[in-house]
C-alpha positions in Angstrom: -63.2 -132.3 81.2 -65.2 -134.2 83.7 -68.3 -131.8 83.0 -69.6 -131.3 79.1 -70.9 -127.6 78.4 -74.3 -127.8 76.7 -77.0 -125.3 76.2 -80.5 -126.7 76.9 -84.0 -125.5 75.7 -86.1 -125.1 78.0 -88.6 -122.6 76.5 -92.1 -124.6 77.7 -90.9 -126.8 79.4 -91.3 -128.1 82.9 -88.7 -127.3 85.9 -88.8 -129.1 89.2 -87.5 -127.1 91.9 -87.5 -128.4 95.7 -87.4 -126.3 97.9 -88.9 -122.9 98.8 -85.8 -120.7 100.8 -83.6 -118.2 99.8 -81.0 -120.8 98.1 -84.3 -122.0 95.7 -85.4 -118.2 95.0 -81.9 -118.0 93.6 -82.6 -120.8 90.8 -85.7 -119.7 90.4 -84.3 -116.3 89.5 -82.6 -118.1 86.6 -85.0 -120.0 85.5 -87.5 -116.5 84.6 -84.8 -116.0 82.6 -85.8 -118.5 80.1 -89.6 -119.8 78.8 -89.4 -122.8 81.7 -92.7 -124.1 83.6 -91.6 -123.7 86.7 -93.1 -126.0 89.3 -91.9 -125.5 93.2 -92.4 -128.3 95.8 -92.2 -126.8 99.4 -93.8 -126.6 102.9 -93.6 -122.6 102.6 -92.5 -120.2 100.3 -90.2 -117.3 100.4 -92.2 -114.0 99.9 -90.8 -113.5 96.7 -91.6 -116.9 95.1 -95.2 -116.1 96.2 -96.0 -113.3 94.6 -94.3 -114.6 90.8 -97.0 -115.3 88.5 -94.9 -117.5 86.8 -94.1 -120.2 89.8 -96.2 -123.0 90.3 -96.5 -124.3 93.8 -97.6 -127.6 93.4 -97.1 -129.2 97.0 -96.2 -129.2 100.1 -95.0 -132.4 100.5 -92.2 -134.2 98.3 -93.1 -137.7 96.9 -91.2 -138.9 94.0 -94.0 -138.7 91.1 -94.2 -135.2 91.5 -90.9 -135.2 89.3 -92.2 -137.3 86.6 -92.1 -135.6 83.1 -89.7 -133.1 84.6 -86.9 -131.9 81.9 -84.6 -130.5 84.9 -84.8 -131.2 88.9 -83.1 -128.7 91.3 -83.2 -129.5 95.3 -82.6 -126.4 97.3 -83.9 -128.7 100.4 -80.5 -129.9 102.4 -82.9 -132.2 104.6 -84.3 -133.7 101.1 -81.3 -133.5 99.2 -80.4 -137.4 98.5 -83.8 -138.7 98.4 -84.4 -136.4 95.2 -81.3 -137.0 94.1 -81.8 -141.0 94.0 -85.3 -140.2 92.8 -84.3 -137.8 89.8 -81.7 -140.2 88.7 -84.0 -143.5 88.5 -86.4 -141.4 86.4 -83.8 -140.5 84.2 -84.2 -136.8 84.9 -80.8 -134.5 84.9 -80.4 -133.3 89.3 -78.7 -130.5 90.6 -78.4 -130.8 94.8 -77.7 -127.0 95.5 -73.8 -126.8 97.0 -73.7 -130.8 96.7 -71.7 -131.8 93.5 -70.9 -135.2 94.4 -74.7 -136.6 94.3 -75.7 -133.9 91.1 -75.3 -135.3 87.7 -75.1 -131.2 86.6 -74.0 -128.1 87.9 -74.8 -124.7 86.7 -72.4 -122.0 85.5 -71.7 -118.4 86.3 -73.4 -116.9 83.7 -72.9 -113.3 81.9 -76.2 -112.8 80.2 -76.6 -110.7 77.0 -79.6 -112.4 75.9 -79.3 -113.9 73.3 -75.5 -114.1 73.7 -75.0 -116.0 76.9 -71.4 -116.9 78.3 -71.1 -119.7 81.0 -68.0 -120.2 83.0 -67.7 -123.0 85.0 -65.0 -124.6 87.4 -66.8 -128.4 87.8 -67.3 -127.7 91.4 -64.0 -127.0 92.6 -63.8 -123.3 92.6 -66.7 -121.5 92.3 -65.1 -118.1 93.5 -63.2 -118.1 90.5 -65.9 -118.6 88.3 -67.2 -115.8 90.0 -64.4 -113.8 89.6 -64.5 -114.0 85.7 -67.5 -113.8 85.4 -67.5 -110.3 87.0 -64.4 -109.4 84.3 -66.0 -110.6 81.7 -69.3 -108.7 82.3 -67.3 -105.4 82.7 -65.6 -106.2 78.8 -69.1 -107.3 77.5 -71.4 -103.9 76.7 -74.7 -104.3 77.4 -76.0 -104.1 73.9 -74.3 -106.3 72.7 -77.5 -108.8 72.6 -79.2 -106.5 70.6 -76.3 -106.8 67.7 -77.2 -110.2 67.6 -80.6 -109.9 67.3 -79.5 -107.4 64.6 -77.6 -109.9 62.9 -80.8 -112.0 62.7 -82.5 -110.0 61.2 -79.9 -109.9 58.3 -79.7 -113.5 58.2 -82.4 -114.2 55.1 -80.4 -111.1 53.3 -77.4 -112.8 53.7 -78.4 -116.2 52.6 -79.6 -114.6 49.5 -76.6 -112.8 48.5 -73.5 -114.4 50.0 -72.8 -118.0 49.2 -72.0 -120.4 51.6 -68.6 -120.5 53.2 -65.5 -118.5 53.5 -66.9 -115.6 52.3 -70.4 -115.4 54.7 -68.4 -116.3 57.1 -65.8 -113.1 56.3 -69.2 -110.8 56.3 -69.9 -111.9 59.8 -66.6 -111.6 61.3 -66.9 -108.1 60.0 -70.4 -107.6 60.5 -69.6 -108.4 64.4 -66.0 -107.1 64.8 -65.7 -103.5 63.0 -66.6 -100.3 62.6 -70.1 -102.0 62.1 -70.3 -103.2 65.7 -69.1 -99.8 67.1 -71.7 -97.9 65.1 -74.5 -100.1 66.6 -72.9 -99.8 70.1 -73.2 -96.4 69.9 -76.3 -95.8 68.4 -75.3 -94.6 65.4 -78.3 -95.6 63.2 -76.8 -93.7 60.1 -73.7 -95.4 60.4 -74.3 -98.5 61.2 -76.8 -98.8 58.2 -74.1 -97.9 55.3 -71.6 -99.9 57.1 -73.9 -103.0 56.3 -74.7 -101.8 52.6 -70.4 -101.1 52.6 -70.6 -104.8 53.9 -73.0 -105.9 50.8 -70.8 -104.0 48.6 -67.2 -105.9 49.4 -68.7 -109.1 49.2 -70.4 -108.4 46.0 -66.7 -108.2 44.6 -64.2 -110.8 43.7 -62.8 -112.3 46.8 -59.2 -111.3 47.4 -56.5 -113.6 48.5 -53.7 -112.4 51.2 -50.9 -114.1 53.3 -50.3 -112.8 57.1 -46.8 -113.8 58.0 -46.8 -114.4 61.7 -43.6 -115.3 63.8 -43.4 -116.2 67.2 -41.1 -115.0 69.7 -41.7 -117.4 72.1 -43.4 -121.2 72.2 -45.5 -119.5 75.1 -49.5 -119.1 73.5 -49.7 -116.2 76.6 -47.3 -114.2 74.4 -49.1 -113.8 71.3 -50.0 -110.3 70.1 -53.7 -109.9 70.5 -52.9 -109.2 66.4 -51.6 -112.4 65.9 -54.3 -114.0 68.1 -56.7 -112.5 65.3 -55.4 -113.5 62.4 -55.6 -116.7 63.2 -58.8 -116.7 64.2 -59.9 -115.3 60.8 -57.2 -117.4 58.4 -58.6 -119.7 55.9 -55.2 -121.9 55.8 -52.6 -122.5 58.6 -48.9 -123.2 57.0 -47.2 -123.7 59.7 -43.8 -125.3 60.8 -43.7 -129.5 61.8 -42.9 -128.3 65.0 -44.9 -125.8 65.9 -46.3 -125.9 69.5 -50.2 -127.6 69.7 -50.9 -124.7 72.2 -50.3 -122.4 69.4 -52.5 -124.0 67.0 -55.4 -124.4 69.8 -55.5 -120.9 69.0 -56.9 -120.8 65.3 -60.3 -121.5 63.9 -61.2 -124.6 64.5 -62.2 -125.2 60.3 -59.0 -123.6 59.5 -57.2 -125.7 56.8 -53.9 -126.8 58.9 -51.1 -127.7 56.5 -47.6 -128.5 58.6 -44.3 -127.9 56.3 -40.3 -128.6 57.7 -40.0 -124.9 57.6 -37.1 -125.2 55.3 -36.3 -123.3 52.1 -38.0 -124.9 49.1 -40.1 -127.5 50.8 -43.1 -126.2 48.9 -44.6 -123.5 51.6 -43.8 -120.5 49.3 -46.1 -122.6 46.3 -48.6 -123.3 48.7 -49.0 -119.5 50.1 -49.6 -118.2 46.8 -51.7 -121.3 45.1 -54.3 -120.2 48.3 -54.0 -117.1 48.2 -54.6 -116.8 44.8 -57.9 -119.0 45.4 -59.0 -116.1 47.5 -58.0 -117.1 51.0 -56.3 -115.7 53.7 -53.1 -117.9 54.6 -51.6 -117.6 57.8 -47.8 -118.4 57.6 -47.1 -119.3 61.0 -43.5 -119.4 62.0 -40.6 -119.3 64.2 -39.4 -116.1 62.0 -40.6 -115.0 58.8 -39.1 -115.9 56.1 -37.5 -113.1 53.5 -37.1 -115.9 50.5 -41.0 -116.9 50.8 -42.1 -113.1 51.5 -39.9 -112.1 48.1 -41.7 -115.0 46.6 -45.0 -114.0 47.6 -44.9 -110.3 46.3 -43.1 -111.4 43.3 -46.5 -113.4 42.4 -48.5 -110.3 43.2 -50.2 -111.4 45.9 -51.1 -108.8 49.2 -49.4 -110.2 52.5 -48.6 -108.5 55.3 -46.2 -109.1 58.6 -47.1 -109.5 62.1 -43.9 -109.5 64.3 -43.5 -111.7 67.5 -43.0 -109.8 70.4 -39.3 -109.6 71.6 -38.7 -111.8 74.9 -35.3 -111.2 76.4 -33.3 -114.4 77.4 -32.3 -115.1 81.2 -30.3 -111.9 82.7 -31.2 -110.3 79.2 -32.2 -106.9 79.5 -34.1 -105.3 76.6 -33.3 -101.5 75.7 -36.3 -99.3 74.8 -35.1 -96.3 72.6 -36.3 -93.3 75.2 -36.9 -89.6 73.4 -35.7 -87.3 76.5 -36.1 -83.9 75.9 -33.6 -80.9 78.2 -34.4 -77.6 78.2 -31.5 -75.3 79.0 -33.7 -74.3 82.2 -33.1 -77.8 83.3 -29.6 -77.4 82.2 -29.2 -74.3 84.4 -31.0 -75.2 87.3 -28.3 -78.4 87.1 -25.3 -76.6 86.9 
């Protein structure tokens, strides 16, 4: 990763942009997106630059002080392009040359915006039309209130703090908060709805917490493969057992403050007594696997604890074909008409 992704404020602060054509409207289109001063350095201005309230024009001519105290520089100006590169980077001042990587010490995104939820793709430089390309997916899976849950959320935040105590559990509210029946209430304007499903939300974390194990297996090393199922639990696990050899791209895949805890994935190495000793502290433990295990599922239910299983999904070998049990139904009309 050449470039690192960061999120900058920029609410009140000054933007240099140089440049006053089509290709600087188009930063300047981003940049009334957030609380930036936006000051513009060009001969002439395109129509609609002109007429926003919000765009200073505060030369004609370029020098190199007009970028002090700058927190950003763009140059939409190919004739002026190096010379406010150079310039930007002796002041110390973060440069982006429009369409001109090599001399730019950032580059801006594809953005889906869902204010406040933003999500910026990026390529470094060296294919833009495919972070174009997801971008335009990812805006078509995104609905467009989806900002205003998290503003929602927000406005919960003091609530929560009050009643939930740090941790595994606040954390569990969110998750739900964001991904159930919650979320689909708010998305489709169910006001009644989605207010008891926040007070239901209250009312499950007012409880004990309650300890489970998910037993996942994998039918394949490939992280591509992985039920979207599967690809959930361990995004919400608390603890990851899972086997000393279990592929890195697999693991990528969980929370990144999950608890990892690798075992030999042999009987009696001490994964069953470490499934229920979680569990039992009220986590969920994700048992991840190459198969699931009867003796440590036995175990497990023999302790009391909930678990469930999430199978792998079957990949056939080389010139193995898989057969799909197929309900075919003949009427003896079809049976006439044959004979």
């Amino acid at each position: 990763m050449r470039y690192f992704p960061i999120f900058m404020d920029l609410q009140d602060r000054p933007v240099t942009v140089v440049g006053g054509s089509e290709e600087a409207l188009r930063k300047v289109r981003l940049l009334l997106k957030t609380g930036a001063v936006i000051n513009v350095i060009a001969p002439t201005l395109h129509e609609e630059l002109v007429a926003e309230l919000r765009v200073n024009w505060i030369a004609k001519g370029y020098h190199a002080g007009l970028l002090d105290g700058a927190s950003l520089v763009y140059s939409a100006d190919a004739r002026l392009n190096e010379r406010v590169a150079e310039d930007a980077k002796a002041l110390g001042i973060p440069v982006n040359a429009v369409d001109n990587p090599d001399i730019s010490t950032f580059i801006v995104p594809s953005i889906v915006d869902r204010d406040p939820v933003i999500v910026a793709i990026g390529t470094e430089g060296t294919a833009p039309i495919l972070g174009q390309g997801l971008r335009a997916r990812i805006d078509a899976m995104l609905p467009q209130a989806l900002g205003d849950l998290a503003k929602a959320a927000a406005g919960l935040r003091n609530r929560v703090a009050e009643a939930i105590p740090p941790g595994n559990r606040r954390r569990t509210f969110w998750y739900r908060f964001f991904f159930s029946d919650v979320r689909e209430a708010f998305l489709a304007g169910s006001t009644c709805n989605y207010l008891a499903g926040v007070e239901n939300l209250f009312a499950q974390e007012a409880q004990p917490p309650q300890g489970r194990v998910a037993f996942l297996s994998l039918g394949s090393e490939d992280p591509e493969l992985l039920t979207i199922r599967a690809q959930r639990k361990l995004q919400e696990a608390d603890v990851i057992v899972h086997d000393r050899a279990m592929p890195q791209a697999i693991l990528e895949l969980a929370r990144r403050d999950a608890v990892r805890i690798a075992v030999k994935g042999e009987l009696y190495d001490g994964a069953t007594d470490l499934l229920i000793s979680e569990a039992k502290a009220g986590k969920l433990v994700v048992r991840l696997s190459g198969d699931v295990s009867l003796e440590e599922t036995v175990s497990v239910a023999a302790e009391g604890v909930s678990f469930e299983t999430i199978p792998a999904v079957a990949t056939p070998k080389p010139g193995e074909i898989i057969a799909f049990p197929v309900r075919v139904d003949i009427r003896e009309d079809m049976l006439r008409a044959a004979s």
